[in-house]
VMD Tcl script that draws the C-alpha trace (Angstrom):
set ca {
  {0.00 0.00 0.00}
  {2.62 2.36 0.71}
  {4.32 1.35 -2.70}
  {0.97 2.59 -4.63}
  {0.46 5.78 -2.43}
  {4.48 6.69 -3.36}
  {4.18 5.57 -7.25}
  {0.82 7.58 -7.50}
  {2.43 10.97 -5.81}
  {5.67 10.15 -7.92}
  {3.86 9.60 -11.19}
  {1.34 12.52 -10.56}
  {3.80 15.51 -9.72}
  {6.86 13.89 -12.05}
  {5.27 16.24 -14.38}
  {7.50 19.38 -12.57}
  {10.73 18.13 -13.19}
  {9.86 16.90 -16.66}
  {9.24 20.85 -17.08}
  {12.33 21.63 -15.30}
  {14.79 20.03 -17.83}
  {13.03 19.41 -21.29}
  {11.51 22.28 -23.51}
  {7.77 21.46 -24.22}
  {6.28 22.93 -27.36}
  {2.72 22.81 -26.18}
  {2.46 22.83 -22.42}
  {-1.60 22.62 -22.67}
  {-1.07 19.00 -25.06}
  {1.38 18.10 -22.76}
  {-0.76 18.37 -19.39}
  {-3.61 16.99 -20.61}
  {-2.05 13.73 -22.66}
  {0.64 13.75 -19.38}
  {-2.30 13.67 -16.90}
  {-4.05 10.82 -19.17}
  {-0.95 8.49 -19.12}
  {-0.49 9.34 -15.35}
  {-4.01 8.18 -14.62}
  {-3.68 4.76 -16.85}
  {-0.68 3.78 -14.71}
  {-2.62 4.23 -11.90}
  {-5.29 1.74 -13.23}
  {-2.34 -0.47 -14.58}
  {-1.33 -0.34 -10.88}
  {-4.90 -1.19 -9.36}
  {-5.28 -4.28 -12.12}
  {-2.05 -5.76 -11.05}
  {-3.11 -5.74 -7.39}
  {-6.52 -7.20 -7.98}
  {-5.23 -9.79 -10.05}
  {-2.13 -10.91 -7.61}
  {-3.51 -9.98 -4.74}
  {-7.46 -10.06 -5.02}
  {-10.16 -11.74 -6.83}
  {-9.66 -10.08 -10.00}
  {-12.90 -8.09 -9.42}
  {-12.75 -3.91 -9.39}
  {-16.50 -4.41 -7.64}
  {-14.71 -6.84 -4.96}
  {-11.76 -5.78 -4.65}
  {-12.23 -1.91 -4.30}
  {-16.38 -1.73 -4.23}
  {-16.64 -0.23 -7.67}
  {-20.35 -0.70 -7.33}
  {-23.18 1.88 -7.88}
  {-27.01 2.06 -6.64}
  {-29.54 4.94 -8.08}
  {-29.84 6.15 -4.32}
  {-26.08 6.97 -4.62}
  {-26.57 9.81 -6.65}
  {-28.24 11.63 -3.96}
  {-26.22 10.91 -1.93}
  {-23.23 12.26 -3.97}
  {-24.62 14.84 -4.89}
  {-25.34 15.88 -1.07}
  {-21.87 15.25 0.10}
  {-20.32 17.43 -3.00}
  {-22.79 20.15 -1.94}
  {-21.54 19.95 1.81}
  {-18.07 19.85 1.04}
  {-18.24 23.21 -1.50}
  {-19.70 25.18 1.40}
  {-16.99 23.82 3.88}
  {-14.63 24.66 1.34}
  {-15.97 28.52 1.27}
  {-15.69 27.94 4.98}
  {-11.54 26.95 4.48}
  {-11.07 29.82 2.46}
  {-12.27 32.19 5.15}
  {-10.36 30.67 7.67}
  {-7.18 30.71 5.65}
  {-8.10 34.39 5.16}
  {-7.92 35.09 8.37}
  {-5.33 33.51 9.24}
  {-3.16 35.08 6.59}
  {-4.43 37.92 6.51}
  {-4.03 37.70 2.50}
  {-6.52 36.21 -0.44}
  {-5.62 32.62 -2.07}
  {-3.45 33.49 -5.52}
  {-3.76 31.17 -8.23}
  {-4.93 27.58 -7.53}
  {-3.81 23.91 -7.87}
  {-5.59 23.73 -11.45}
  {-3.69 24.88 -14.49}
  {-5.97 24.33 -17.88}
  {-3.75 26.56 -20.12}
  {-4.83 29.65 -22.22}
  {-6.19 27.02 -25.36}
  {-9.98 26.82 -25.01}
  {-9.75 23.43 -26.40}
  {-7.43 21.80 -24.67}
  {-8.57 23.79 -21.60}
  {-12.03 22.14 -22.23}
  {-10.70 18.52 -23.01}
  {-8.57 18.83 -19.71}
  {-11.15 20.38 -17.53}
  {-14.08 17.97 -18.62}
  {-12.18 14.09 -19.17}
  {-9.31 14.08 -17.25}
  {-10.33 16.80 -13.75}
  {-14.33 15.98 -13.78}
  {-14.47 12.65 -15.32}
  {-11.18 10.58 -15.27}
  {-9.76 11.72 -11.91}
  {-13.02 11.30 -9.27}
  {-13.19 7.44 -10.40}
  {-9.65 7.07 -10.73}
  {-8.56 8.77 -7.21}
  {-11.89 7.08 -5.84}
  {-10.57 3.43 -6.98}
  {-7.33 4.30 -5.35}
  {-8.17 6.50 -2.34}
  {-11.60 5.13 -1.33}
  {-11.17 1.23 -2.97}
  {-7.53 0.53 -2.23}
  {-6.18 2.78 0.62}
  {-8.88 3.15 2.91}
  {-9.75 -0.64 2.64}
  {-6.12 -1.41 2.84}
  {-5.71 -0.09 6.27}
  {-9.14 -1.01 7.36}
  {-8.28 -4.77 7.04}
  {-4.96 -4.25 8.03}
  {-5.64 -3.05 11.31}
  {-8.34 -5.46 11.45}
  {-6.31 -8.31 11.05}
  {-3.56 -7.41 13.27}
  {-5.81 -6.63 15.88}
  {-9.00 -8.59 15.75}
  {-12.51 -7.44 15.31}
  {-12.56 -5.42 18.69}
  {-10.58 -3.01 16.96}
  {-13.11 -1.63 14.59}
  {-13.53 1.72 15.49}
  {-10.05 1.96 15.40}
  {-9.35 0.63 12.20}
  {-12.15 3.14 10.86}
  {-10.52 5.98 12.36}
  {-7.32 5.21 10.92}
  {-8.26 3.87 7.65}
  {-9.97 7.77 7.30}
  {-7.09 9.52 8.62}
  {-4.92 7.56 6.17}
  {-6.67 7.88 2.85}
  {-7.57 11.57 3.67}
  {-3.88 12.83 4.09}
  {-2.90 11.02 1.36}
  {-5.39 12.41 -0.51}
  {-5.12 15.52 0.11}
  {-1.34 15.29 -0.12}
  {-1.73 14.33 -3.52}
  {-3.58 18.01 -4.28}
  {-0.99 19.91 -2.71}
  {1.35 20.38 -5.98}
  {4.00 22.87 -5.20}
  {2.20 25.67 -3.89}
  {3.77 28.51 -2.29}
  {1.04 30.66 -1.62}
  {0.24 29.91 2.40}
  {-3.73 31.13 2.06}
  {-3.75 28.59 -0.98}
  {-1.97 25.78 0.65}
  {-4.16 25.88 4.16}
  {-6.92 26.67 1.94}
  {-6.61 23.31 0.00}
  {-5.13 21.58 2.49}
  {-8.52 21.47 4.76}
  {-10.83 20.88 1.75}
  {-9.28 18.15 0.31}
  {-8.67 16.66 3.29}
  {-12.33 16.86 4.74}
  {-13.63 16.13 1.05}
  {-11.62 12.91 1.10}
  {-12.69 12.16 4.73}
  {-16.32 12.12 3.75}
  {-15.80 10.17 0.96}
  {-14.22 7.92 3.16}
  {-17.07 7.68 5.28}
  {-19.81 7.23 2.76}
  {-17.81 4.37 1.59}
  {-17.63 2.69 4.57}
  {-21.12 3.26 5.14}
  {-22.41 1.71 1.68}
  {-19.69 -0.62 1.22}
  {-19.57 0.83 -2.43}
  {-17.99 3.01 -4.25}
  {-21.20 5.03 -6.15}
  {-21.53 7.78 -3.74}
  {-17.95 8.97 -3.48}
  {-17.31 9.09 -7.42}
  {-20.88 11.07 -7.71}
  {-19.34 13.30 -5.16}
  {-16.14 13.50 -6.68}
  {-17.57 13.82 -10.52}
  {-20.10 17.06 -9.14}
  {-16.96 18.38 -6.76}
  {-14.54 18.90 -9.62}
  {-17.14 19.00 -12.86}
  {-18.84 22.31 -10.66}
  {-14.90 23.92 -9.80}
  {-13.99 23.16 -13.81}
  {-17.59 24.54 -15.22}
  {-16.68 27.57 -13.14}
  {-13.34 28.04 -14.00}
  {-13.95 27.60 -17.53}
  {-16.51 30.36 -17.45}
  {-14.83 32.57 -15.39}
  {-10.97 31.77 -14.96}
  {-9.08 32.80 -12.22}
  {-11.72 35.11 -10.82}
  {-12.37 32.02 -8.54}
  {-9.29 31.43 -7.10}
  {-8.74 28.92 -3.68}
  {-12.00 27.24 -4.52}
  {-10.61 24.52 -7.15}
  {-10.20 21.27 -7.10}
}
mol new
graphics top color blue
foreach p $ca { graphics top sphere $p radius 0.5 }
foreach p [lrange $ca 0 end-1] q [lrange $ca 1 end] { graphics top cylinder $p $q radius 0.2 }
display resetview
């Protein structure tokens, strides 16, 4: 488990020193065809664990399953997590006395490729790919870790921990190199309460529906308003 969280961080930000020492012609190509390959290791990574490891089954292996009634719910949890992440911003405000600059979402200055990044890889590809991993194979990971160390007595426990663990490494995973302190505390506590109630809803359907509905409106609704309005909207991305 710790080998996936390190080759997903690794593979995700080893677009930065790509940048550093080789000239790309067409930075907005590059993200969004970089991102793409990024995200199919990922689910390269995922296959080879259910098939050596599990029972060569995303649904049993990571709960990749989805009920009607998990739309609501997704769509409830995407809501709460957009006002808690006005919420963040104001307390980063405060904090820092200062406004968030910028944000952890670059889609270029190329309305196409802007669109194509925005839409299939931040509001499509990413919630069910960071779900599978985050929600399916992290969280469950520890879960049954812990419970199998420790016996059954130690389920509240291994919940805990199993939230704790997936969040922060979610939200780790959003923290690109940031600089900007209202930004960083700012995304810090929104991605890491987003992925804690994703975490949560999991565990509490066994499935994976909810969480990638969440995910899908959390980004789509950040990416709809970026594309309409650019960086007018800064500190509330995904």
């Amino acid at each position: 488990m710790v080998i996936g969280i390190a080759l997903f961080l690794a593979v995700i930000l080893s677009s930065y020193p790509i940048g550093w020492f080789v000239e790309i012609a067409d930075p907005n190509a590059f993200s969004f065809w970089f991102s793409l390959a990024s995200y199919a290791v990922m689910v390269v990574f995922l296959i080879v664990v259910s098939v050596r490891r599990g029972q060569r089954s995303f649904a049993k292996d990571f709960n990749l399953r989805f009920k009607p009634i998990d739309l609501a719910i997704g769509l409830g949890v995407g809501l709460l997590a957009k006002v808690l992440g006005v919420v963040f911003v104001l307390i980063a405000m405060a904090i820092t006395g200062s406004v968030p600059e910028g944000s952890n979402v670059q889609l270029g200055d190329d309305k196409v490729w802007a669109a194509l990044t925005g839409i299939l890889i931040a509001s499509l590809l990413a919630p069910l790919v960071e779900e599978l991993f985050f929600r399916g194979f992290v969280l469950n990971g520890v879960r049954n870790a812990v419970l199998r160390n420790r016996g059954a007595a130690a389920s509240t426990r291994a919940v805990v921990l199993a939230v704790l663990v997936s969040a922060t490494a979610f939200a780790v995973l959003h923290l690109q190199p940031i600089f900007d302190p209202t930004l960083l505390i700012t995304l810090a506590l929104s991605t890491f309460a987003f992925g804690a109630l994703n975490a949560l809803i999991t565990l509490r359907t066994k499935r994976l529906g909810a969480a990638i509905v969440a995910h899908v409106f959390f980004n789509g609704s950040s990416i709809a308003l970026l594309l309409a309005f650019g960086d007018q909207l800064q500190g509330l991305n995904p």
